[in-house]
C-alpha positions in Angstrom: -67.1 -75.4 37.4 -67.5 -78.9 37.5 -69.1 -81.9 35.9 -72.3 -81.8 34.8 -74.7 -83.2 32.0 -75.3 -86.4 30.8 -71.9 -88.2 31.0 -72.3 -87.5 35.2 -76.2 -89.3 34.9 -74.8 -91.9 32.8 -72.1 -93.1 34.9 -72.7 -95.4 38.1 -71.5 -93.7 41.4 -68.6 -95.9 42.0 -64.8 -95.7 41.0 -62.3 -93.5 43.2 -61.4 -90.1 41.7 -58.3 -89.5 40.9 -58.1 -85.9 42.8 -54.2 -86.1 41.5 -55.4 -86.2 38.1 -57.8 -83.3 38.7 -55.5 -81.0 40.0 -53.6 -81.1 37.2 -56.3 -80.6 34.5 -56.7 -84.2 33.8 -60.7 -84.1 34.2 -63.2 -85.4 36.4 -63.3 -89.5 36.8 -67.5 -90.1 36.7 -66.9 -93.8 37.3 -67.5 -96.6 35.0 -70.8 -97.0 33.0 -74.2 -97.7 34.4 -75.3 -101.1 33.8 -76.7 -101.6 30.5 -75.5 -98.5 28.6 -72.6 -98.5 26.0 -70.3 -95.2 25.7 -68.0 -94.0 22.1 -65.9 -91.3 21.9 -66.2 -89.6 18.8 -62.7 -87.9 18.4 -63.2 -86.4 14.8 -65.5 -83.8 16.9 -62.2 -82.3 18.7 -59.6 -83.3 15.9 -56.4 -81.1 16.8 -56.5 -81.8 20.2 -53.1 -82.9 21.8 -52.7 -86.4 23.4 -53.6 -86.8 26.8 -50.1 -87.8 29.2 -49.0 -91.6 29.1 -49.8 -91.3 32.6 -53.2 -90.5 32.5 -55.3 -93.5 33.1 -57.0 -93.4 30.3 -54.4 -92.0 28.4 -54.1 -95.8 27.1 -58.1 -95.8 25.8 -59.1 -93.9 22.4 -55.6 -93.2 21.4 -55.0 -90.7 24.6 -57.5 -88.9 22.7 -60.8 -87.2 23.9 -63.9 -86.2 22.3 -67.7 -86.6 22.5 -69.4 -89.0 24.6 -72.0 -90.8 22.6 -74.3 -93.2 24.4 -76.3 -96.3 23.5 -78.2 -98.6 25.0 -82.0 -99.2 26.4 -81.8 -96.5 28.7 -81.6 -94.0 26.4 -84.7 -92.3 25.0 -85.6 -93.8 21.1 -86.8 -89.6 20.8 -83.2 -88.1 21.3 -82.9 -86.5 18.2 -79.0 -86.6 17.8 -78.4 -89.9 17.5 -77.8 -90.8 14.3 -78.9 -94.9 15.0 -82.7 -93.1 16.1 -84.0 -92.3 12.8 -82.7 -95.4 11.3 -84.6 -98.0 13.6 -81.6 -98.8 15.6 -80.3 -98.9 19.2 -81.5 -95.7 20.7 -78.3 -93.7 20.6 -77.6 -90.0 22.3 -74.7 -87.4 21.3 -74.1 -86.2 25.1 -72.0 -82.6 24.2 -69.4 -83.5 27.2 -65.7 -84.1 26.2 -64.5 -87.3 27.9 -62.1 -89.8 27.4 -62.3 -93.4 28.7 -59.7 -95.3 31.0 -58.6 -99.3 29.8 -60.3 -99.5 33.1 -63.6 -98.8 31.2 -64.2 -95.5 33.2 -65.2 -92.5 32.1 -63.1 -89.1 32.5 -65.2 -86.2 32.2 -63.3 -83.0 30.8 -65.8 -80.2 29.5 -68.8 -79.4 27.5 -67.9 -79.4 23.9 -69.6 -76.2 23.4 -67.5 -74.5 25.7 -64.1 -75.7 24.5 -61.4 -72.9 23.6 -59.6 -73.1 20.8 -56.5 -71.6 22.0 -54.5 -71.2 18.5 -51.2 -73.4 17.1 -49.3 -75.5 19.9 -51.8 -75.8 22.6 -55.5 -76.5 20.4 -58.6 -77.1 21.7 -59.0 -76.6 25.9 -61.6 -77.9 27.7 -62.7 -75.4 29.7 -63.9 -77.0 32.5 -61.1 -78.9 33.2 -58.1 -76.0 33.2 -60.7 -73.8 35.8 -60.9 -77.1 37.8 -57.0 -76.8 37.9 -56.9 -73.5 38.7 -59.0 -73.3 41.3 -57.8 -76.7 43.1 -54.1 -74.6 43.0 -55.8 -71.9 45.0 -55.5 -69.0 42.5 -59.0 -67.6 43.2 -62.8 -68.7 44.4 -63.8 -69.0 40.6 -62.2 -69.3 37.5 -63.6 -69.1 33.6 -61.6 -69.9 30.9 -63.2 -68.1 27.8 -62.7 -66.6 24.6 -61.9 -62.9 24.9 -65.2 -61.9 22.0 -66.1 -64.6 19.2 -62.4 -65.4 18.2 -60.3 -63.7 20.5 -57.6 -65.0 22.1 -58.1 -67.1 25.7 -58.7 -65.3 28.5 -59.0 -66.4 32.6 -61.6 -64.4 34.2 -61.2 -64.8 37.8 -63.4 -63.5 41.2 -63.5 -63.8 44.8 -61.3 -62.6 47.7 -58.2 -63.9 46.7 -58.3 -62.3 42.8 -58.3 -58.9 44.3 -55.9 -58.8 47.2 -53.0 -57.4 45.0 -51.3 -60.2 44.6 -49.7 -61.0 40.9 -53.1 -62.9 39.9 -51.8 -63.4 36.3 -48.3 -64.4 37.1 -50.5 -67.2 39.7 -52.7 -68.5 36.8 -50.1 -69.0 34.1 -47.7 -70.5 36.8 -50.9 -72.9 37.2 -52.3 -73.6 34.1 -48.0 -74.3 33.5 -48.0 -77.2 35.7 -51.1 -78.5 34.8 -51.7 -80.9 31.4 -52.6 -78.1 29.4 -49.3 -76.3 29.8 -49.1 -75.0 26.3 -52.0 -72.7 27.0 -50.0 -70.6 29.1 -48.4 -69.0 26.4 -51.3 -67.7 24.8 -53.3 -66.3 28.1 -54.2 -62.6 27.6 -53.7 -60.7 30.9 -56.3 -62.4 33.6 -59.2 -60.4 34.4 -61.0 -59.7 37.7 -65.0 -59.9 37.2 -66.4 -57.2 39.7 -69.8 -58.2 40.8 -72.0 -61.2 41.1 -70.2 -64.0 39.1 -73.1 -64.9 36.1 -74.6 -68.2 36.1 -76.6 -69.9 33.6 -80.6 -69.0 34.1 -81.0 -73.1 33.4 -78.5 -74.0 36.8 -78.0 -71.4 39.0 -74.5 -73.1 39.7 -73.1 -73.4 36.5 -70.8 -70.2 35.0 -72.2 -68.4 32.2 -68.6 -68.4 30.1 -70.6 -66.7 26.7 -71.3 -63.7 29.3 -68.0 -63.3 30.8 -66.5 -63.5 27.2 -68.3 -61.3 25.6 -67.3 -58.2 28.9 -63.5 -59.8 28.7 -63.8 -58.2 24.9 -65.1 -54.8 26.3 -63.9 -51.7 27.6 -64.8 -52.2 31.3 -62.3 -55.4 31.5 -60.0 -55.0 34.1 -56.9 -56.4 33.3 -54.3 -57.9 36.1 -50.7 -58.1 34.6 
């Protein structure tokens, strides 16, 4: 997984990433904004969500809070239907669906799509998916990682495949230790037993790169799961 949507087009390709930061769950850094665009986070779309660390450079930004990037500005589109500033007349405005935060630095963090994030139950809150398989796989527990929902509702689940999730090794015991050290420690606790996804890994028709997490949740919730405890 990885960044992808229209926080990474809006962003100029400049600013370092903080690799530190994405090894530990801390998101993506996209860079600061292209010229002539202007970026919110709308936090009341991921209210729950626990503060980022005071170490996180943006944790200083948007009350160490993330949420939906919303753009505005000439470059975007007066037809994008979700921004609320369109119908009205105003500066064309576009509700991107990625969860970001932004650095006192003005750069942009990228963390997830918003559509994707797991709500993994009292004490840890909403995950962004993206950024916990990111950990995971930086850490070297397997090839590719999914963090989904195990069935509308269910609890969180990491599906896992590759090599290195089927060697015999204690695959579960590696992903909680993991996800443990990584921002979003409080999801450990509520992991079901990781699975192993047998087969070619399912991608979204729409980019063939991009893991198909609605697919692998809704198998994680039937019988042919195999669990790794």
């Amino acid at each position: 997984a990885g960044p992808a949507g229209p926080a990474q087009d809006a962003c100029a390709a400049t600013g370092p990433t903080d690799d530190a930061w994405t090894r530990a769950g801390g998101g993506v850094c996209l860079g600061p904004l292209a010229d002539g665009l202007e970026a919110q986070i709308d936090t009341s779309v991921w209210a729950g969500a626990p503060p980022l660390p005071n170490e996180h450079p943006a944790a200083r930004a948007d009350l160490g809070r993330a949420g939906e990037l919303v753009l505005s500005g000439p470059g975007v589109s007066p037809g994008a239907p979700e921004g609320p500033g369109n119908a009205a007349g105003g500066t064309p405005t576009f509700r991107s669906g990625d969860v970001a935060v932004r650095g006192d630095d003005g750069r942009l963090w990228f963390l997830g799509r918003l559509a994707e994030v797991v709500d993994a139950g009292p004490g840890a809150g909403p995950v962004p998916a993206d950024a916990v398989e990111l950990a995971l796989t930086e850490a070297g527990v397997a090839a590719r990682c999914a963090l989904v929902r195990a069935g509308p509702g269910g609890p969180p689940v990491v599906v896992c495949a590759g090599p290195r999730a089927s060697d015999g090794r204690q695959l579960h015991e590696e992903v909680v230790a993991a996800v443990s050290g990584s921002i979003w420690r409080p999801l450990a606790g509520s992991l079901l037993p990781t699975l192993v996804f047998p087969g070619r890994w399912p991608v979204d028709s729409r980019h063939s790169s991009k893991v198909h997490r609605a697919a692998l949740g809704a198998w994680a919730a039937g019988p042919g799961a195999v669990r790794q405890a």
